[in-house]
C-alpha positions as CSV (number, residue, x, y, z in Angstrom):
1,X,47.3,145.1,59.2
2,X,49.6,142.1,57.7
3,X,50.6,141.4,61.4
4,X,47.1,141.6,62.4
5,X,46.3,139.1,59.6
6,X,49.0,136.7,59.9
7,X,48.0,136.8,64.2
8,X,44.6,135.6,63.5
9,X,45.5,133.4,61.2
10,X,47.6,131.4,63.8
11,X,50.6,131.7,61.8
12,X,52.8,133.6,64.7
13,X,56.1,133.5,63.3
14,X,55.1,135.2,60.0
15,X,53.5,137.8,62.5
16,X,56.8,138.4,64.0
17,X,58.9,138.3,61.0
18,X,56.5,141.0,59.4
19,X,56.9,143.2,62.8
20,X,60.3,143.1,63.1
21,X,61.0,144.4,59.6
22,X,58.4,147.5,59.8
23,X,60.4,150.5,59.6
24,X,58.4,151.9,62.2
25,X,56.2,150.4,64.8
26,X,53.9,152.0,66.6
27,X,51.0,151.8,69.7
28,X,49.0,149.6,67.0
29,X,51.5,147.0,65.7
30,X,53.1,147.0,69.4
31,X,49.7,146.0,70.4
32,X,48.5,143.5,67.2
33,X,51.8,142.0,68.4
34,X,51.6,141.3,72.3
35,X,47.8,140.7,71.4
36,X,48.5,138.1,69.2
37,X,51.3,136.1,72.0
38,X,48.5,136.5,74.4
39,X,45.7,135.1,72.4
40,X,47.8,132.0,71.4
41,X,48.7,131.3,75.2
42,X,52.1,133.2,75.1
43,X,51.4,135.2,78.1
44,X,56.0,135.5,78.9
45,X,56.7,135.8,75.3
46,X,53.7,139.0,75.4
47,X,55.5,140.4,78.4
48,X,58.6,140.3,77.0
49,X,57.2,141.8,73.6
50,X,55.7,144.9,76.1
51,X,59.2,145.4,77.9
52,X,61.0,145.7,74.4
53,X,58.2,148.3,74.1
54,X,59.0,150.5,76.4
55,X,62.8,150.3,76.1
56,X,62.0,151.4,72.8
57,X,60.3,154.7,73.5
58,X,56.7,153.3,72.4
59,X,53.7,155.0,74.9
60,X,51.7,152.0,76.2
61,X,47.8,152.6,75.7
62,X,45.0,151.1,77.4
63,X,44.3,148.3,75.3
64,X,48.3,147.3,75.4
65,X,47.6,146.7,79.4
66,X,44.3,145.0,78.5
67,X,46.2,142.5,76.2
68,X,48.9,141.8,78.6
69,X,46.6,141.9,81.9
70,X,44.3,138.9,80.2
């Protein structure tokens, strides 16, 4: 939710600092995360954020394709 918050709120890298200190990340933050690069105009920084995803062992959902395809 504090990603989710901190996206909206345009302040990215407080986003990011907050996601990369959760203990444990999963489909939800993954996608408040690439949504966040991709509604800001981040489109490679997204893309990147989704391959770290997978090399992680996090399950892609529909709206993770829908964030990164737009």
């Amino acid at each position: 939710a504090l990603v989710n918050m901190y996206a909206k709120s345009g302040s990215l890298e407080d986003a990011q600092r907050m996601f990369d200190t959760m203990p444990e990340r999963n489909v939800v933050s993954w996608n408040a995360m690439i949504g966040a690069y991709t509604q800001n105009g981040l489109n490679w920084e997204a893309f990147q954020l989704f391959q770290q995803m997978e090399l992680e062992g996090a399950i892609p959902d529909k709206v993770t394709f829908i964030s990164i395809l737009s």
